[in-house]
TIVEXTOR-641262 format. One line per 4 residues: number of its first residue (from 0); for each residue x, y, z of N, C-alpha, C. Coordinates in nm, 3 decimals, always signed. Layout:
# TIVEXTOR-641262
NUM = X:Y:Z:X:Y:Z:X:Y:Z  ...
# end
This chain:
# TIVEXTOR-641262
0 = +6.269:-10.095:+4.065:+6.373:-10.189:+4.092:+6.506:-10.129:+4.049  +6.566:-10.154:+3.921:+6.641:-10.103:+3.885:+6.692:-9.965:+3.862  +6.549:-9.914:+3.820:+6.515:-9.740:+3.814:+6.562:-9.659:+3.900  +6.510:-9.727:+4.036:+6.549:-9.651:+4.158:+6.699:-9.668:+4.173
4 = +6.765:-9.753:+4.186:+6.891:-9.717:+4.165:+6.953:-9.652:+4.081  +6.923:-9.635:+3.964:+6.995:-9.535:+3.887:+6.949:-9.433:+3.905  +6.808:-9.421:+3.967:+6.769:-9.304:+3.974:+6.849:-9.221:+4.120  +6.859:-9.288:+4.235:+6.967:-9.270:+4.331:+7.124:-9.249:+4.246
8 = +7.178:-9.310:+4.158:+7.290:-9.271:+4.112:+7.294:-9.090:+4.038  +7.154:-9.075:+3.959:+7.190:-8.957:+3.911:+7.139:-8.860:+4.008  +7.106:-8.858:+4.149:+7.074:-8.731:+4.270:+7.217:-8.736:+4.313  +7.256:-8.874:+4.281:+7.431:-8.850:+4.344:+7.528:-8.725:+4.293
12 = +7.493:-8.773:+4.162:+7.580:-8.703:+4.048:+7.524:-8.552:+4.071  +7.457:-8.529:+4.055:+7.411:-8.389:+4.040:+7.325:-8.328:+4.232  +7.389:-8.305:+4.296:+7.383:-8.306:+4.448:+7.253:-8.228:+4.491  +7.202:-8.148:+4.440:+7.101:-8.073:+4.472:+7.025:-8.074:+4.371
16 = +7.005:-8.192:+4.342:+6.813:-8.248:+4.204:+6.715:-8.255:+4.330  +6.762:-8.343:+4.413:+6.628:-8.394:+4.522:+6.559:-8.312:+4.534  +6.566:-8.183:+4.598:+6.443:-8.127:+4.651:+6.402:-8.056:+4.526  +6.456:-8.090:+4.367:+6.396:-8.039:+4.286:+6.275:-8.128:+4.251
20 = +6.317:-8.254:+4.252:+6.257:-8.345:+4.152:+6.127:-8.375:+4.232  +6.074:-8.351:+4.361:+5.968:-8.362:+4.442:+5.904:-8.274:+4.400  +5.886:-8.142:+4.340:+5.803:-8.101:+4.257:+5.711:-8.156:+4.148  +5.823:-8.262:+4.067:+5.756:-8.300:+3.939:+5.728:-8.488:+3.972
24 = +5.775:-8.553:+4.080:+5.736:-8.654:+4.131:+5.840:-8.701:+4.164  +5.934:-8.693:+4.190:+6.068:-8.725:+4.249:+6.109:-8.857:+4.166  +6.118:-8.934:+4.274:+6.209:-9.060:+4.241:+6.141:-9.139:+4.135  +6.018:-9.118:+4.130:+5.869:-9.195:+4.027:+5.954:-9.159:+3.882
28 = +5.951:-9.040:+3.904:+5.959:-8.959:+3.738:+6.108:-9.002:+3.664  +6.189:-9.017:+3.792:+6.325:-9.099:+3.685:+6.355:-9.214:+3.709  +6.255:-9.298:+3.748:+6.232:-9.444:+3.714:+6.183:-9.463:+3.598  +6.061:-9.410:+3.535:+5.965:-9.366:+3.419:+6.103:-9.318:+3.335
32 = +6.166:-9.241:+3.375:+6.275:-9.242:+3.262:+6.362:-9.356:+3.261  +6.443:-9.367:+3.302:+6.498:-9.487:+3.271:+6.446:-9.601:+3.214  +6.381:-9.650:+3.283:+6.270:-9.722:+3.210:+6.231:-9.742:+3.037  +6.196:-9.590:+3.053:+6.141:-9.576:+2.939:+6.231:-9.565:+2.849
36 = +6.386:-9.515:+2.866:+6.452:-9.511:+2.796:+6.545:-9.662:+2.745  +6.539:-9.760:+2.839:+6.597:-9.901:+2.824:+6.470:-9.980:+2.747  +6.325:-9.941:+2.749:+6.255:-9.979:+2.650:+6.244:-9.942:+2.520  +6.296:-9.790:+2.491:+6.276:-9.725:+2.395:+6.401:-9.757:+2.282
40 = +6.506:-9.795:+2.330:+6.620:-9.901:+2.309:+6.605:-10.062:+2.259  +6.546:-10.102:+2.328:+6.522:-10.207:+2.284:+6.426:-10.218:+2.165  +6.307:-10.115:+2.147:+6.216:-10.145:+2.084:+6.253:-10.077:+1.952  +6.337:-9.992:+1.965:+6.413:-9.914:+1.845:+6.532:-10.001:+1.786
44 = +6.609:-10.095:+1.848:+6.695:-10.190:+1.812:+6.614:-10.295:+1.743  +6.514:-10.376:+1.781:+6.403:-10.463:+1.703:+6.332:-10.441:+1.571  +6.284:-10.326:+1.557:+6.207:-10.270:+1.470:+6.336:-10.241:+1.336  +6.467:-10.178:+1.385:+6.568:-10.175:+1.282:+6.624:-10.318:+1.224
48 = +6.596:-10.430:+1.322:+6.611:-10.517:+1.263:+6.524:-10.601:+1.182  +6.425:-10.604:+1.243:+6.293:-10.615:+1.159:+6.236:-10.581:+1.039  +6.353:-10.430:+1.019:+6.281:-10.392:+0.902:+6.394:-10.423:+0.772  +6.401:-10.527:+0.790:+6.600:-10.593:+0.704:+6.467:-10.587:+0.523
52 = +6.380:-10.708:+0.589:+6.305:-10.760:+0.476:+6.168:-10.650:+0.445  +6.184:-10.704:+0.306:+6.056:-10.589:+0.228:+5.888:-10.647:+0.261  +5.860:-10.762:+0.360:+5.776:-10.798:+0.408:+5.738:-10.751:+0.540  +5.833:-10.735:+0.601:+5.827:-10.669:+0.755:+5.828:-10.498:+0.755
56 = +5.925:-10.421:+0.696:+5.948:-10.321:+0.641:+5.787:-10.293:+0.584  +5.690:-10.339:+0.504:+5.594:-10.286:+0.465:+5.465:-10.271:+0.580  +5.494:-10.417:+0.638:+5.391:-10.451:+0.776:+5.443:-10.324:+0.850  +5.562:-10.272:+0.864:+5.577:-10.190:+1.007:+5.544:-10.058:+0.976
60 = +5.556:-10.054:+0.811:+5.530:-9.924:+0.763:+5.335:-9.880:+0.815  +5.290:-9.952:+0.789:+5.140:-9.951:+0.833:+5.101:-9.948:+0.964  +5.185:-10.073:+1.032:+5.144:-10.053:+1.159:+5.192:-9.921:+1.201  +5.292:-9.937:+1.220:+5.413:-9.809:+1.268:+5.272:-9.652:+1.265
64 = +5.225:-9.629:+1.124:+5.144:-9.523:+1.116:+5.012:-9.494:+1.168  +4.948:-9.619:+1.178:+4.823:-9.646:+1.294:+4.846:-9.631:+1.427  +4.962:-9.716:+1.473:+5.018:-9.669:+1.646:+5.016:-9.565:+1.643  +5.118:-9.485:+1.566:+5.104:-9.329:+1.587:+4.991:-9.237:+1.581
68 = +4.960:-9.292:+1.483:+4.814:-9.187:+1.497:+4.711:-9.193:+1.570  +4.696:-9.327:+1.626:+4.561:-9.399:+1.737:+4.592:-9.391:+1.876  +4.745:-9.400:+1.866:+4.754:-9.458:+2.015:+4.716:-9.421:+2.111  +4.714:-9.290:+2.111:+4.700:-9.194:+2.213:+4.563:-9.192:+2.215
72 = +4.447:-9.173:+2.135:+4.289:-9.168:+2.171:+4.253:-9.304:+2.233  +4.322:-9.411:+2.157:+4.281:-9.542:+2.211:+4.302:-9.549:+2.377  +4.445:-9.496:+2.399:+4.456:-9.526:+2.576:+4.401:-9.480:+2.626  +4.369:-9.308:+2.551:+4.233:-9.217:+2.608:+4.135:-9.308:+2.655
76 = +4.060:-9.317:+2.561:+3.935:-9.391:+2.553:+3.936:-9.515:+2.628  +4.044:-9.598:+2.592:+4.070:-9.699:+2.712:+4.069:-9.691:+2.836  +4.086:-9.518:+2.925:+4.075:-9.523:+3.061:+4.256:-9.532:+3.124  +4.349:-9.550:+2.998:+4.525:-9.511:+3.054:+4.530:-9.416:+3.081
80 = +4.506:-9.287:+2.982:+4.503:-9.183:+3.068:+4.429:-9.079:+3.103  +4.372:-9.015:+3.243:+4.272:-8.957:+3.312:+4.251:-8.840:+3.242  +4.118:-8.845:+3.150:+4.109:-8.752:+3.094:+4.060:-8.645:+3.140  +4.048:-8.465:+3.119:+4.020:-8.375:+3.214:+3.869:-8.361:+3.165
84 = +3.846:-8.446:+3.094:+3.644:-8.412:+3.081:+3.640:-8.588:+3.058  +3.523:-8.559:+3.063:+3.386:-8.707:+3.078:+3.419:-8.780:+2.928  +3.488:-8.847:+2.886:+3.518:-8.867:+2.718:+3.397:-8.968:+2.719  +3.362:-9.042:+2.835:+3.247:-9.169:+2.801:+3.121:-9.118:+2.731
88 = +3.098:-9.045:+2.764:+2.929:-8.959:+2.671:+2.970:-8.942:+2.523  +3.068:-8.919:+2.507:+3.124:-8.883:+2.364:+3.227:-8.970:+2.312  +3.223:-9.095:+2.366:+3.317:-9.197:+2.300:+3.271:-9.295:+2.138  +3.158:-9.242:+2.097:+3.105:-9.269:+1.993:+3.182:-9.203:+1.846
92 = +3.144:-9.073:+1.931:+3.202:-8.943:+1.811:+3.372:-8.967:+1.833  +3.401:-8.974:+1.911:+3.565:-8.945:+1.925:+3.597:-9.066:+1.857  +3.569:-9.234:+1.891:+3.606:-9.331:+1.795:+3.574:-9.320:+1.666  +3.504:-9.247:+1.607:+3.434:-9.197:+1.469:+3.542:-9.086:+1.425
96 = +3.588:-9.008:+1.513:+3.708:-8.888:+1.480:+3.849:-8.983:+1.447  +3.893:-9.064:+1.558:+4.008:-9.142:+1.485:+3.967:-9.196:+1.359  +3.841:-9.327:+1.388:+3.841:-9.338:+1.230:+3.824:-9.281:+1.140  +3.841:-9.150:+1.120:+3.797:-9.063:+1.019:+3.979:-9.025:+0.955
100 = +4.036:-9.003:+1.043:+4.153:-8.997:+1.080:+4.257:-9.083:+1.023  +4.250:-9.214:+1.071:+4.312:-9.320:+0.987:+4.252:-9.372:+0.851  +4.149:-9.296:+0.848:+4.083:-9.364:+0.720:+4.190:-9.230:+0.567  +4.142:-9.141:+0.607:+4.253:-9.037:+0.597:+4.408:-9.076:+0.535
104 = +4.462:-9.100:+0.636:+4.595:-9.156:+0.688:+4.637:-9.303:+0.544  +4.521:-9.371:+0.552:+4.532:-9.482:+0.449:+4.524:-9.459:+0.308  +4.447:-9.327:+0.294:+4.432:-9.301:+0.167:+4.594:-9.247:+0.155  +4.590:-9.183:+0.216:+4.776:-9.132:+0.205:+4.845:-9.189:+0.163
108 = +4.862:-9.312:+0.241:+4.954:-9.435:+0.199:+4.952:-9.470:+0.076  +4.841:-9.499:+0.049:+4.796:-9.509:-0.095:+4.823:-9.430:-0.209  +4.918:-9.276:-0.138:+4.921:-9.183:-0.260:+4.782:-9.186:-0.298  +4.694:-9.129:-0.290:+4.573:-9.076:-0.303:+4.650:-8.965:-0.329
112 = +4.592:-8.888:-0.484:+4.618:-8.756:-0.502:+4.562:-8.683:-0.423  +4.418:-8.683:-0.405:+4.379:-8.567:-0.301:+4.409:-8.549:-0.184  +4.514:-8.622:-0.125:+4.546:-8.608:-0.006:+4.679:-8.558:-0.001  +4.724:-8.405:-0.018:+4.846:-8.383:-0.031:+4.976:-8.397:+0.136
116 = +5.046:-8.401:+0.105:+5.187:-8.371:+0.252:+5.108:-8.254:+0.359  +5.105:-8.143:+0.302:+5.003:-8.060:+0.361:+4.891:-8.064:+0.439  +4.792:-8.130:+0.352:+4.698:-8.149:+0.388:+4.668:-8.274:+0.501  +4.740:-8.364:+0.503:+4.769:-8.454:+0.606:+4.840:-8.440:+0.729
120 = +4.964:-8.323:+0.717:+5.001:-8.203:+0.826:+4.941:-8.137:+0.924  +4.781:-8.103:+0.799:+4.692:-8.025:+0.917:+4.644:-8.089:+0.919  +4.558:-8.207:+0.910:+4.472:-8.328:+0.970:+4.548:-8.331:+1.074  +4.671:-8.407:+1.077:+4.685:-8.416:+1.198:+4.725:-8.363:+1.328
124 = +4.776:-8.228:+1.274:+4.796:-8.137:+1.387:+4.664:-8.085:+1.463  +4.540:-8.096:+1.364:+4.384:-8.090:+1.424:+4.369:-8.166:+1.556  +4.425:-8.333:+1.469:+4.417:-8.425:+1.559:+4.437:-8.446:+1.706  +4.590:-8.405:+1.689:+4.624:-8.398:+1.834:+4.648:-8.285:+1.870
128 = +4.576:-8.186:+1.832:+4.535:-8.054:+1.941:+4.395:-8.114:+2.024  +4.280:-8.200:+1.931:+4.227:-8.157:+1.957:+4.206:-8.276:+2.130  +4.298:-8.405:+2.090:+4.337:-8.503:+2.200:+4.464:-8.424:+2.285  +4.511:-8.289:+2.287:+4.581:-8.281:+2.358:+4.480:-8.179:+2.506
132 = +4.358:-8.141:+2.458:+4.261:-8.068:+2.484:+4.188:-8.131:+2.560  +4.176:-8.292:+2.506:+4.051:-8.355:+2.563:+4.163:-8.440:+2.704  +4.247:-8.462:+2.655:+4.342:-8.483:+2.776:+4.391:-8.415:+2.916  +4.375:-8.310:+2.875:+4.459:-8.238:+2.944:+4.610:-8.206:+2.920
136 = +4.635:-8.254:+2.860:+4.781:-8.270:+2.839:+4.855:-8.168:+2.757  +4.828:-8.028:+2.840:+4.858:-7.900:+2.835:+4.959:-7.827:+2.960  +5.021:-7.722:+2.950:+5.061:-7.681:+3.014:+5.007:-7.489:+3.045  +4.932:-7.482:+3.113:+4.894:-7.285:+3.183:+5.017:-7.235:+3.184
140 = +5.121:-7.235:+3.099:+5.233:-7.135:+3.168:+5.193:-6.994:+3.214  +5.124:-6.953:+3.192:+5.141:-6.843:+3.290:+5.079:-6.859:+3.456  +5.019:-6.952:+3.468:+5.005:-6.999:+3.660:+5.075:-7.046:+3.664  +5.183:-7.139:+3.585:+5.269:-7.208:+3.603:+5.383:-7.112:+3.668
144 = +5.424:-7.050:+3.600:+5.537:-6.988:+3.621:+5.478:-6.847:+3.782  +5.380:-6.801:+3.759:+5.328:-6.704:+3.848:+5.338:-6.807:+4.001  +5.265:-6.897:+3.999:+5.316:-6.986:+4.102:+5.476:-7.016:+4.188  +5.551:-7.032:+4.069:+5.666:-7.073:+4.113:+5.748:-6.957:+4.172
148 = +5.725:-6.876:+4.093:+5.767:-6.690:+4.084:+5.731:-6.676:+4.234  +5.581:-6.675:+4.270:+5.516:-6.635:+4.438:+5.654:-6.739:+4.560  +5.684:-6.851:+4.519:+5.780:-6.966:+4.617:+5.912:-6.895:+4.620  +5.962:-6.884:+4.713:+6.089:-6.834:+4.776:+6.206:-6.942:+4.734
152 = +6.131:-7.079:+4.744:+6.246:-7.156:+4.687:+6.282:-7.163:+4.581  +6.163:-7.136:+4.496:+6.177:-7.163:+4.342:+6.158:-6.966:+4.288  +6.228:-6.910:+4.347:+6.219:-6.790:+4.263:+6.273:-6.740:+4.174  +6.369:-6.772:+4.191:+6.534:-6.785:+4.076:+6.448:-6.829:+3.934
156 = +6.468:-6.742:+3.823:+6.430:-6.747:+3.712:+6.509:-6.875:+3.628  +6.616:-6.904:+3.674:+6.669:-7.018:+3.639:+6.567:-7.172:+3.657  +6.538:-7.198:+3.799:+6.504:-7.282:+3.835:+6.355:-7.288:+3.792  +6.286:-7.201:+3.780:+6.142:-7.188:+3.745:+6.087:-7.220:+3.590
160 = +6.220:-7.135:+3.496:+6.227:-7.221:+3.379:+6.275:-7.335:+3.318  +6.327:-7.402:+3.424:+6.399:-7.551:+3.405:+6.253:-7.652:+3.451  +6.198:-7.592:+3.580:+6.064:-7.641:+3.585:+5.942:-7.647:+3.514  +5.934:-7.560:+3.415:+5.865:-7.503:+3.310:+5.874:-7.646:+3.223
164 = +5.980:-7.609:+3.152:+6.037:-7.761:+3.083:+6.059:-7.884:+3.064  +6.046:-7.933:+3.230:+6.023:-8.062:+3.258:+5.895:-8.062:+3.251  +5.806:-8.008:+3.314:+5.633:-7.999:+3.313:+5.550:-7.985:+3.160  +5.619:-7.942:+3.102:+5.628:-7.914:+2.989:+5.632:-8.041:+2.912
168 = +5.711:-8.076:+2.936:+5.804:-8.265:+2.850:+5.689:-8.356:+2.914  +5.665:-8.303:+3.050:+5.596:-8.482:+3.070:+5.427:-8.470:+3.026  +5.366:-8.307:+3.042:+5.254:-8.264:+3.011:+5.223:-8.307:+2.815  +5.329:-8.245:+2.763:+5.282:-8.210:+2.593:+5.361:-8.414:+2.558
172 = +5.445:-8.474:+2.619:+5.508:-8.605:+2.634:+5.433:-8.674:+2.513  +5.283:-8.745:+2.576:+5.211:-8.828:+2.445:+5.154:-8.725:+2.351  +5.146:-8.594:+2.331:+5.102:-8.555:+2.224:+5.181:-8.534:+2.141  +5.286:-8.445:+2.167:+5.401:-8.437:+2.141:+5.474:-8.553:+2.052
176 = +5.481:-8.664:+2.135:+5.555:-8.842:+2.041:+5.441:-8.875:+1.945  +5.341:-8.846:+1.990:+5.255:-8.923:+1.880:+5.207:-8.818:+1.728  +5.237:-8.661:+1.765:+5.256:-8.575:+1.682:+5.339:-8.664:+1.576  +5.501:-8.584:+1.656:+5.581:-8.628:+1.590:+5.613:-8.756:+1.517
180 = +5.581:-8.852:+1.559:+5.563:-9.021:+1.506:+5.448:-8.998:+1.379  +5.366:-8.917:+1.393:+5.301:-8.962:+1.291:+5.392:-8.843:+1.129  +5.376:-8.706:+1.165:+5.444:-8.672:+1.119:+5.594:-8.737:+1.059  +5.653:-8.777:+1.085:+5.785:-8.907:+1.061:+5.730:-9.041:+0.944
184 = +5.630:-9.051:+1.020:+5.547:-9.158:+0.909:+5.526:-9.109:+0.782  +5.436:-9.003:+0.805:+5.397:-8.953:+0.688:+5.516:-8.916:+0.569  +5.629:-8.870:+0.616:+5.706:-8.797:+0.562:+5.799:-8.905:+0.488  +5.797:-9.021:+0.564:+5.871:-9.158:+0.498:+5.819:-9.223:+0.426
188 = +5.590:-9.253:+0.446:+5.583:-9.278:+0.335:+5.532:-9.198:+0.223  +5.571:-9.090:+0.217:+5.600:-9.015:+0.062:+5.689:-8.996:+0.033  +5.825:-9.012:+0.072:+5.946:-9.091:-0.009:+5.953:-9.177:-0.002  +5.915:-9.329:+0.053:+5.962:-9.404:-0.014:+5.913:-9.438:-0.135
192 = +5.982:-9.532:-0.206:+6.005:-9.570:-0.390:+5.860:-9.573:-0.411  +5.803:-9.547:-0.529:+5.648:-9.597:-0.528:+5.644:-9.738:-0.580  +5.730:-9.766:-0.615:+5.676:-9.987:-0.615:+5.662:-10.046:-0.526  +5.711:-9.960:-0.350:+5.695:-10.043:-0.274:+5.530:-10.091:-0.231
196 = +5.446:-9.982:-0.298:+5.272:-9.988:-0.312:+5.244:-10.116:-0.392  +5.306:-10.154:-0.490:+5.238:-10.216:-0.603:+5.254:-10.336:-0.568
# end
């Protein structure tokens, strides 16, 4: 609805995107942005306000670190997004891997000594390698680029690595946010004050 028009405003602005953006899904892909970015706004404006009080602020602190760390196996597993292997035969073990994961994750919170900054770093970079794997949600650069390299249109080393990058963003996209989100979590709650535990 709206998307598409702005998304028609920015092929305006920039005169020769179109026959780029049909590579990576054209008009779809900067609706999905926009979109996503007037949600990502709103939901980032709420949550700052939300977090005024030391009741909400603690609730979001928890939730906030479970979204991040689950979200992405859950939609897996939920069937959001098409995973590149059979996850149903192995949806036992993989719901057993998150919970292993957030169980993890809680002790953290908790300041559990044995669970150092580190060591929760590589938990979860395990994590979502190992959901960025079961996803698909990788990028072959080297067919990637060998491909584009073979196209007459796209031969220009410019344009092939700008394509790289977008494929790149929307491919590594949920591993990538939910990396980083959890990482962010983690890192906020081991500074914040320790009375906010008690």
């Amino acid at each position: 609805m709206g998307g598409r028009v702005l998304a028609n405003c920015f092929t305006r602005v920039f005169h020769n995107a179109s026959p780029h953006l049909a590579t990576i899904g054209g008009f779809t892909i900067l609706e999905q942005m926009v979109w996503s970015l007037v949600l990502g706004i709103i939901i980032f404006a709420s949550l700052r306000m939300l977090s005024r009080s030391a009741f909400s602020n603690a609730l979001l602190c928890t939730v906030a670190g479970s979204v991040a760390i689950a979200g992405l196996p859950v939609m897996a597993l939920a069937g959001f997004i098409d995973p590149a292997h059979r996850l149903g035969v192995y949806n036992f073990g993989l719901s057993l891997e998150v919970i292993g994961v957030l169980i993890v994750a809680a002790l953290y919170y908790v300041r559990r000594p044995s669970i150092s900054s580190l060591l929760m770093g590589i938990i979860l970079l395990l994590h979502f390698c190992l959901w960025a794997w079961l996803t698909s949600k990788f990028v072959n650069v080297r067919a990637f680029i060998s491909t584009l390299r073979g196209s007459a249109y796209y031969h220009s080393w410019l344009w092939t690595l700008g394509l790289l990058f977008i494929s790149t963003i929307f491919n590594f996209g949920f591993v990538v946010l939910g990396f980083v989100s959890s990482m962010t979590w983690a890192r906020y709650v081991r500074r914040r004050p320790s009375e906010a535990t008690d």
